[in-house]
C-alpha positions as CSV (number, residue, x, y, z in Angstrom):
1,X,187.8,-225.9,-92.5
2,X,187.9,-226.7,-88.4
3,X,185.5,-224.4,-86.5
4,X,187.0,-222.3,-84.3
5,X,185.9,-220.0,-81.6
6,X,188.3,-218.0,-80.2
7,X,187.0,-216.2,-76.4
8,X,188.7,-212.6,-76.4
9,X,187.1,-211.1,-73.5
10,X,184.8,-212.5,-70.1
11,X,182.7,-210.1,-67.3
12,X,180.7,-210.3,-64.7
13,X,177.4,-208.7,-65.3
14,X,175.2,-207.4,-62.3
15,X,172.1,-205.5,-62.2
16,X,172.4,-202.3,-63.2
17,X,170.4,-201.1,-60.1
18,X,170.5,-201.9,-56.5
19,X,168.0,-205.6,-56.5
20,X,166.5,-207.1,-53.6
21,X,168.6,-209.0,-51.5
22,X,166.2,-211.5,-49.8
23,X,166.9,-215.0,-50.7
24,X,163.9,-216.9,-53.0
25,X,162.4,-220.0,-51.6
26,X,162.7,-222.7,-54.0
27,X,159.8,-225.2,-54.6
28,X,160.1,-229.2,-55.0
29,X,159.2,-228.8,-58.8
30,X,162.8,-225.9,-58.4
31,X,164.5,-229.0,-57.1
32,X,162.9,-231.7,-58.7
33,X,164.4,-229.9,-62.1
34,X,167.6,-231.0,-63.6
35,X,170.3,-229.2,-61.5
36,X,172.5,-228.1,-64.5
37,X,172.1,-225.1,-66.9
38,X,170.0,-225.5,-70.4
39,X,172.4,-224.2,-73.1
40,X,170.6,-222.4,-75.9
41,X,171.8,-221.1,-79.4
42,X,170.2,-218.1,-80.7
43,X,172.0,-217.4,-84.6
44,X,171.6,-214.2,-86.1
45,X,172.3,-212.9,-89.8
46,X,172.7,-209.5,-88.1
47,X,172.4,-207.6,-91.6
48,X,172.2,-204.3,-89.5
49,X,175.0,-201.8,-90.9
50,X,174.6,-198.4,-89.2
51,X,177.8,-197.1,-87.8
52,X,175.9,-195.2,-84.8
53,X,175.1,-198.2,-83.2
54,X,176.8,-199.8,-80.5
55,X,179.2,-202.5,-80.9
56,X,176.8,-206.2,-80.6
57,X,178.9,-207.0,-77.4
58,X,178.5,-203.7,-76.0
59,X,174.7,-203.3,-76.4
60,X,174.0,-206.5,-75.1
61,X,176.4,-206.4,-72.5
62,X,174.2,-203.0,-71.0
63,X,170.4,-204.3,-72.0
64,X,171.4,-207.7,-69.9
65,X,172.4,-205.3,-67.0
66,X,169.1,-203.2,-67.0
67,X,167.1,-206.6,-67.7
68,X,168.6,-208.6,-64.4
69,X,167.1,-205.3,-62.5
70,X,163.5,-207.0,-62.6
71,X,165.1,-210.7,-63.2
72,X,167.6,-210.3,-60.4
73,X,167.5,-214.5,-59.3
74,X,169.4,-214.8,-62.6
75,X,172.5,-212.5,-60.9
76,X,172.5,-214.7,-57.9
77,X,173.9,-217.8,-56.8
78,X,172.5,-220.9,-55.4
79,X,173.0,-221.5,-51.5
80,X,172.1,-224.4,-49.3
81,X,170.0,-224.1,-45.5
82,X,171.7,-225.7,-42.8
83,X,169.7,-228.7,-43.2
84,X,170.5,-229.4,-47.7
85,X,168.1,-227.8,-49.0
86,X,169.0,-224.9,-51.6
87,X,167.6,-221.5,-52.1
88,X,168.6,-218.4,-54.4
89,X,170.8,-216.0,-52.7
90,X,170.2,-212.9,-54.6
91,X,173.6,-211.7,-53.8
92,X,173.8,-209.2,-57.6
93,X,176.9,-210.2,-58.2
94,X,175.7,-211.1,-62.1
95,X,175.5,-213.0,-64.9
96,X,179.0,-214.3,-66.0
97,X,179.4,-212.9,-70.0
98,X,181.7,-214.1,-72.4
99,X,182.8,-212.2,-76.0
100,X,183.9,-214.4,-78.6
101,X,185.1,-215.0,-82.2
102,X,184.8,-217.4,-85.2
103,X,187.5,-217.7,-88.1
104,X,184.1,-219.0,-90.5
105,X,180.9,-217.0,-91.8
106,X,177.8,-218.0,-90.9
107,X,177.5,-220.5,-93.7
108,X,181.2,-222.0,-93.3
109,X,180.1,-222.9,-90.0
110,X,177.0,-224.8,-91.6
111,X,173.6,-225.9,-90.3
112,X,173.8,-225.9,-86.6
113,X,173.3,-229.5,-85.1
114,X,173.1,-230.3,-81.0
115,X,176.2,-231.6,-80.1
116,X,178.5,-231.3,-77.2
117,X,181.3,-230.1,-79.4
118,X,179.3,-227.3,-81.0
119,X,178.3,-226.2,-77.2
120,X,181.6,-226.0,-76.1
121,X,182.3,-223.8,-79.1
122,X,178.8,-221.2,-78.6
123,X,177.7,-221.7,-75.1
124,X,179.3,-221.6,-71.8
125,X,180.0,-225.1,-70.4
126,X,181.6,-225.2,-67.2
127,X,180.5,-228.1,-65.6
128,X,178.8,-226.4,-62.6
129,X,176.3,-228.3,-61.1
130,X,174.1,-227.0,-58.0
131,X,174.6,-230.2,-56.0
132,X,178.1,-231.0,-56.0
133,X,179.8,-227.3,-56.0
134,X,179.7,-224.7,-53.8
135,X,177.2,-222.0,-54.0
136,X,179.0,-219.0,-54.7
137,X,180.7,-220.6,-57.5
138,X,177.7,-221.1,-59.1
139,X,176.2,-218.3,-61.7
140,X,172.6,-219.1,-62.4
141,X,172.7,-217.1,-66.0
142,X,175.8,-218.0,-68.5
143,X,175.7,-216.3,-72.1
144,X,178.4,-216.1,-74.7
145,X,178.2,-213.9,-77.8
146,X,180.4,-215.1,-80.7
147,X,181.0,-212.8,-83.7
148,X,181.2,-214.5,-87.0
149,X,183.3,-213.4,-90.0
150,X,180.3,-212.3,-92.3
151,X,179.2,-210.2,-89.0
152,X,176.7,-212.9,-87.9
153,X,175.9,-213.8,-84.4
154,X,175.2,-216.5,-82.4
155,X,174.0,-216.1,-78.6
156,X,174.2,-219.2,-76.7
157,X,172.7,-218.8,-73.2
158,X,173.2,-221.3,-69.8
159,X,170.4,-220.3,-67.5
160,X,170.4,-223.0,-64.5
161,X,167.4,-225.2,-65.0
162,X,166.5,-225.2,-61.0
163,X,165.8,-221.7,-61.1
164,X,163.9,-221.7,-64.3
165,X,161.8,-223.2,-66.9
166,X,162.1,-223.1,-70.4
167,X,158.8,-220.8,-70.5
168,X,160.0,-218.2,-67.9
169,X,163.3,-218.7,-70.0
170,X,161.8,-217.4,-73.2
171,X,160.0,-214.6,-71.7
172,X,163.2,-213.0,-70.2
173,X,165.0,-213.3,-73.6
174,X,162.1,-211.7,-75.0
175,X,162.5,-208.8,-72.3
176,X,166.0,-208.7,-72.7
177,X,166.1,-208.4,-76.8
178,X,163.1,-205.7,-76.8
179,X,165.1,-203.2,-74.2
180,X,168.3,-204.0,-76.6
181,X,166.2,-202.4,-79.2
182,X,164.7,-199.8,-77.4
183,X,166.6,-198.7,-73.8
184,X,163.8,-196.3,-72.8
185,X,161.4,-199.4,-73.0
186,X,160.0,-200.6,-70.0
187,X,160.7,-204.0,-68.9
188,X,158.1,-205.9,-67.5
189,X,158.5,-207.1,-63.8
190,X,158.0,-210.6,-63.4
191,X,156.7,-212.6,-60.6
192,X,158.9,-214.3,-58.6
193,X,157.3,-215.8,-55.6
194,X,157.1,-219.6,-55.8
195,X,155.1,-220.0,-52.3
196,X,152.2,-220.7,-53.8
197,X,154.1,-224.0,-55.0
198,X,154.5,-225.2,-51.4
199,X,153.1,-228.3,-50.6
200,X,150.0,-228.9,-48.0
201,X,150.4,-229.5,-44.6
202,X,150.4,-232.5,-43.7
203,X,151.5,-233.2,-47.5
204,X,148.0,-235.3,-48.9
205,X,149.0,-237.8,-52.1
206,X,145.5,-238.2,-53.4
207,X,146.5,-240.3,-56.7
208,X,149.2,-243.1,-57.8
209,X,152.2,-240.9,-59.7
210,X,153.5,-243.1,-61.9
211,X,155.6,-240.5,-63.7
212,X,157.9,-240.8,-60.7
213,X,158.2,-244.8,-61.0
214,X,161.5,-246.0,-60.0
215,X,163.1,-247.4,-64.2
216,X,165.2,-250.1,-64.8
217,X,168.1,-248.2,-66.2
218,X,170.1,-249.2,-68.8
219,X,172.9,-251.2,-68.2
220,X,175.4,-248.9,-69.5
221,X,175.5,-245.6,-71.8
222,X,175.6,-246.4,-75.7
223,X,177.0,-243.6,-77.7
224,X,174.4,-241.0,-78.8
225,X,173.4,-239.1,-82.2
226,X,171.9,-236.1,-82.7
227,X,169.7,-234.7,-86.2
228,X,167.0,-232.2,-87.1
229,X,164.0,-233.9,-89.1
230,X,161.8,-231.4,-91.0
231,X,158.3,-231.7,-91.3
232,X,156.0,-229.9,-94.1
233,X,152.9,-228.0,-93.1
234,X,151.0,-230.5,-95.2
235,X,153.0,-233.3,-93.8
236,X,151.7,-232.3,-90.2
237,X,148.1,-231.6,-91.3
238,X,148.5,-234.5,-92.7
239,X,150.0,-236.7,-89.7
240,X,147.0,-234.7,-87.3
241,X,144.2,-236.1,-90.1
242,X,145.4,-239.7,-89.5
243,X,145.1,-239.2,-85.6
244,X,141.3,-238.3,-86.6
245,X,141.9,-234.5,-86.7
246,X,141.1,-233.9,-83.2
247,X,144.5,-234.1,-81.5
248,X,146.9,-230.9,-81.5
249,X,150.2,-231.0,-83.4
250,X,152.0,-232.0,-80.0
251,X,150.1,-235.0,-79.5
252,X,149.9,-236.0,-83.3
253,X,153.5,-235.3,-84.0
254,X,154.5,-237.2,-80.5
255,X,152.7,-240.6,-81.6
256,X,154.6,-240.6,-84.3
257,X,157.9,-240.0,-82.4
258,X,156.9,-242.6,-80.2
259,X,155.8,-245.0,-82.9
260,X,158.8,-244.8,-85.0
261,X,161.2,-244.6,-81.7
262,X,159.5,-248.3,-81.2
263,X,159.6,-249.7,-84.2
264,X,163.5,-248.6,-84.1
265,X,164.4,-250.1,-81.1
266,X,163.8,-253.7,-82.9
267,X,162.0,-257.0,-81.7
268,X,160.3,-256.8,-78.2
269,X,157.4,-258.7,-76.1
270,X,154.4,-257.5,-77.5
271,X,153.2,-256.7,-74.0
272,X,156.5,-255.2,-72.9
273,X,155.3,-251.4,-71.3
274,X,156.9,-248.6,-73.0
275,X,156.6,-244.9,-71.8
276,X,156.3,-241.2,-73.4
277,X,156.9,-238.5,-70.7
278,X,156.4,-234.9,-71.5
279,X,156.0,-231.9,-69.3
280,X,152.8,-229.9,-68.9
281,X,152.9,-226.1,-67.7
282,X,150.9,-224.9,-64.6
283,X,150.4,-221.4,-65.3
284,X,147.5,-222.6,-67.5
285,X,146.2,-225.1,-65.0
286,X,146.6,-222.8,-61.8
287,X,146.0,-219.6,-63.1
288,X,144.3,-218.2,-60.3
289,X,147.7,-219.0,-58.3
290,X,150.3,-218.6,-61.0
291,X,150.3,-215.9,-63.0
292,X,151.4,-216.3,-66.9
293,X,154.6,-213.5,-66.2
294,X,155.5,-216.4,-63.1
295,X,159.5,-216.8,-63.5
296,X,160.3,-220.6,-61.7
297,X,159.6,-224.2,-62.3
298,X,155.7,-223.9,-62.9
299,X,156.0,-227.3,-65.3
300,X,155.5,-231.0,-63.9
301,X,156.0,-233.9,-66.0
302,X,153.5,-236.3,-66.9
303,X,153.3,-240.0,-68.5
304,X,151.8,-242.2,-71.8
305,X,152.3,-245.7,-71.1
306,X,151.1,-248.2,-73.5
307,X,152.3,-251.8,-74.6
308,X,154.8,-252.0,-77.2
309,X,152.5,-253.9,-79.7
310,X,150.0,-250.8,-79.5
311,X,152.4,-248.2,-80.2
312,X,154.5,-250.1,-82.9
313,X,151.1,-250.8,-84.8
314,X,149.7,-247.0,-85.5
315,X,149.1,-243.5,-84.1
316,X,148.3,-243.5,-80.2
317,X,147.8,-239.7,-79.5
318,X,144.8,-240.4,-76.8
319,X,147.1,-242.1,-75.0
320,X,149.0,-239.1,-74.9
321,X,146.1,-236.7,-74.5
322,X,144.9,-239.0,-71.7
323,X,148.4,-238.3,-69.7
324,X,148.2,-234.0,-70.3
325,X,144.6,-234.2,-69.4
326,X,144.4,-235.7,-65.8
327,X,146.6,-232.6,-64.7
328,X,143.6,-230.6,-63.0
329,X,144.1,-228.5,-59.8
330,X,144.0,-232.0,-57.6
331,X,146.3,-233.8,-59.2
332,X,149.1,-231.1,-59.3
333,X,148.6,-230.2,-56.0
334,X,149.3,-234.6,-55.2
335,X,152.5,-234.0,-57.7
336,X,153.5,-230.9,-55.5
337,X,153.0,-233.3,-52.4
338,X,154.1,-236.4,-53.3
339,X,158.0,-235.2,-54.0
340,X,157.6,-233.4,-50.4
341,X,157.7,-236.5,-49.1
342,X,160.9,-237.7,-51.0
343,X,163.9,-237.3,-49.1
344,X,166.3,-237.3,-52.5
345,X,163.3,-235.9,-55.3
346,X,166.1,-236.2,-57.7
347,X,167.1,-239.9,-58.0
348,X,163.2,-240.1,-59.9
349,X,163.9,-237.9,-62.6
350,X,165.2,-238.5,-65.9
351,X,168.5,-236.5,-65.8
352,X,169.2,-238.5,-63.0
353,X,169.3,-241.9,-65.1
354,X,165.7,-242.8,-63.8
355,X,164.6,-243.4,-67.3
356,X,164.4,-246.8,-68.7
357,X,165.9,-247.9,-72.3
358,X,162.4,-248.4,-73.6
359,X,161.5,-244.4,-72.4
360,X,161.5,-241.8,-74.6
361,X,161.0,-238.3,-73.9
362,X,159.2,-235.9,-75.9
363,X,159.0,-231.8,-75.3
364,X,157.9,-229.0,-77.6
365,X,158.8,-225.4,-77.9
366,X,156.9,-225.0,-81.1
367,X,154.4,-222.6,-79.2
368,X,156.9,-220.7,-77.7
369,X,157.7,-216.8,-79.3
370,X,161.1,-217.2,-80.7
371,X,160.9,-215.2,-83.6
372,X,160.3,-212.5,-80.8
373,X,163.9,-212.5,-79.5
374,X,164.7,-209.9,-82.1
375,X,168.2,-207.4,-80.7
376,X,167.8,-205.7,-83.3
377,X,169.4,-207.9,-85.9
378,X,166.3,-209.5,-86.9
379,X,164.6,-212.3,-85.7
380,X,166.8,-215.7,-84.8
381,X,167.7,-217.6,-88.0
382,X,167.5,-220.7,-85.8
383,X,167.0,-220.7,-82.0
384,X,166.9,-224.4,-80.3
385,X,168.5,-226.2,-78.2
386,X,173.0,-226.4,-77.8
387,X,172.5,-229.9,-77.0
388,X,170.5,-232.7,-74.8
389,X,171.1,-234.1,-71.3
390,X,170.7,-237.3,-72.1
391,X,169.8,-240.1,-75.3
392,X,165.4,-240.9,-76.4
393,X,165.1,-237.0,-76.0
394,X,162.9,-235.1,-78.7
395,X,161.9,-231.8,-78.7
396,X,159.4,-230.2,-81.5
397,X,160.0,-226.8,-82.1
398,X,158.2,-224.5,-85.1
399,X,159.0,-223.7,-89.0
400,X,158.5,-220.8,-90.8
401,X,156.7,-222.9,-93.1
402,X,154.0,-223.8,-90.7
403,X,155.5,-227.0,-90.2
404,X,157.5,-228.0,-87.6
405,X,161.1,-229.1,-87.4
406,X,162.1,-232.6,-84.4
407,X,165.5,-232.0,-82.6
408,X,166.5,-236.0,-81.9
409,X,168.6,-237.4,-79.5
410,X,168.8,-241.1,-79.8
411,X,171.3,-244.0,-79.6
412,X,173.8,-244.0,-82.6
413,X,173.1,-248.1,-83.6
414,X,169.2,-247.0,-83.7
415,X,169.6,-243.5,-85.9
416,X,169.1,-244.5,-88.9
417,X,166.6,-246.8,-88.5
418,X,164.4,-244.1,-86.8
419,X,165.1,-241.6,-89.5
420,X,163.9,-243.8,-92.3
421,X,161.0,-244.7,-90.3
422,X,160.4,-241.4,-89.2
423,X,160.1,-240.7,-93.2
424,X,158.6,-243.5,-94.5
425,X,155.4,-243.7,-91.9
426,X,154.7,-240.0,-92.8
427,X,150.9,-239.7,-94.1
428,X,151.2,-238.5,-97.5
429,X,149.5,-235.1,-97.8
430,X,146.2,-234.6,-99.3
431,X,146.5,-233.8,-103.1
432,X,145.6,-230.1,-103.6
433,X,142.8,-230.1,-106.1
């Protein structure tokens, strides 16, 4: 049976209050950020049956209104200074909101998998991007709420990436679902100010940055795959005892991406240099300057590098512990500085093709509260990404199980070797005795 999604109705959604109106300052990790929007799928069984309830479209439709009252950047547009640079322009005219339908049930439509043609179907996908349209066509917050046949739901969300991270992402759907389930609740008012992400004047680079290194890119795009890999609670205790048990399920479960992402890619020089980048949040590393409720860019990214012989011949998760460790107050504040003094900070980030074919790109959510972005359907039956920006992206997110569950993007020709890897080089649980 095709999937179809039929849109039968589209808003705009501003702030159900009158919002501040002073336009937000936007830091170089803002703009460093991929300037597109990070497309989300929230599915719901929605088992909920009580006729006194609102319609699904119509509650959400008024707890996004009251929510945008304390996360008003999300109702605004982007605007550029005279001299390029962008800004928020908290203008209230809202989030743009789409209602929509599905001919299948829930299980018809099958096990979600990220794909550009099952974001086109769930999640709004204009093409807008912050540097090549004009600002006030621009809504920072997209979200599209498709009813399925059996009554299931599935939310898929666009919030603009230069105006937020995935962490301050999580905590306003949080906000949002608990005043869907209770109006008179009070929603938390986050903070906003990013000038204490400004750089230093004059801007000081203490330290060599080498996750900003100019990459060889690849000489042209190969067609991509995507696939969920599941991993067992015992099968990640297991992985985190052959790392020596002192490594955290990130860094365990990421040397093993990395290995088998290595071994995949085929023969290479032994010495050739092959790099892991992940992200690291500030909040925890400036906490006296960013607060945990901060709603921005507070993340920077950060490098492994190791030759491919290393990596291809075991688990190499002090590498990766090495590169999330240097990122003390100093060195953050030389990240902060060092894309000051870059005229274009974009043409250095991955989304921007600075990211070599031997790169690979490893995030996790899997600490992240999504069971907690209950509306009052229950919690999501899966909440993850719609699909990736680009190919050698993983991201690690958690399992009811205790185990975890890898999102892949990779290269089609590679797939399945990486799969059967990935399954092969898994440490075999402990027996239980």
């Amino acid at each position: 049976m095709a999937k179809m999604v039929k849109v039968v109705n589209s808003c705009l959604v501003p702030p159900a209050l009158p919002t501040p109106r002073s336009p937000i300052w936007l830091s170089n990790l803002d703009l460093f950020a991929a300037p597109t929007h990070v497309r989300v799928v929230c599915f719901f069984r929605n088992t909920s049956s009580d006729p006194s309830f609102p319609s699904p479209a119509a509650s959400i439709k008024a707890s996004l209104a009251r929510v945008l009252v304390s996360y008003y950047p999300f109702a605004g547009r982007f605007a550029k200074l005279t001299h390029g640079r962008l800004e928020i322009s908290c203008t209230g005219k809202g989030a743009l909101f789409f209602e929509a339908v599905s001919n299948l049930t829930l299980d018809e439509f099958g096990v979600y998998k990220p794909s550009l043609d099952n974001c086109r179907l769930l999640v709004p996908t204009d093409g807008f991007n912050a540097l090549e349209r004009s600002g006030d066509s621009i809504p920072i917050l997209m979200v599209q709420l498709t009813t399925f046949k059996c009554g299931g739901l599935c939310l898929g969300t666009a919030l603009h990436h230069q105006a937020s991270d995935g962490i301050a992402a999580t905590r306003f759907m949080c906000d949002w679902a608990d005043t869907t389930r209770d109006p008179t609740r009070p929603i938390p008012t986050p903070y906003i100010d990013r000038t204490s992400l400004r750089a230093r004047s004059p801007p000081t680079v203490q330290f060599h940055h080498p996750e900003f290194d100019l990459r060889e890119r690849p000489e042209k795009q190969e067609p991509v795959s995507f696939t969920f890999l599941n991993v067992t609670a015992a099968q990640l205790v297991a992985v985190k005892a052959a790392c020596g048990d002192k490594y955290t399920s990130f860094e365990s479960m990421a040397a093993h991406i990395w290995r088998c992402t290595c071994l995949a890619r085929g023969p290479v020089r032994l010495d050739e240099e092959i790099r892991l980048v992940t992200t690291a949040d500030l909040r925890r590393r400036l906490s006296h300057t960013i607060p945990s409720d901060f709603v921005g860019n507070a993340i920077t990214v950060t490098v492994a590098i190791a030759p491919a012989a290393e990596v291809a011949s075991g688990l190499r998760a002090a590498r990766i512990r090495d590169a999330i460790e240097k990122l003390d107050e100093e060195y953050l504040r030389s990240v902060v500085d060092y894309l000051e003094l870059q005229e274009d900070k974009r043409r250095l980030a991955r989304s921007a093709g600075n990211f070599a074919a031997t790169d690979i790109s490893v995030g996790s959510w899997h600490r992240l509260p999504l069971n907690e972005v209950d509306f009052g359907w229950g919690p999501p039956e899966f909440m993850g990404p719609a699909t990736f920006i680009y190919p050698r992206q993983f991201l690690i997110l958690s399992s009811p199980d205790g185990g975890v569950k890898v999102c892949c993007s990779l290269e089609t020709e590679k797939m399945d070797s990486f799969v059967k890897l990935f399954h092969e080089l898994l440490p075999v649980p402990a027996a239980v005795v």
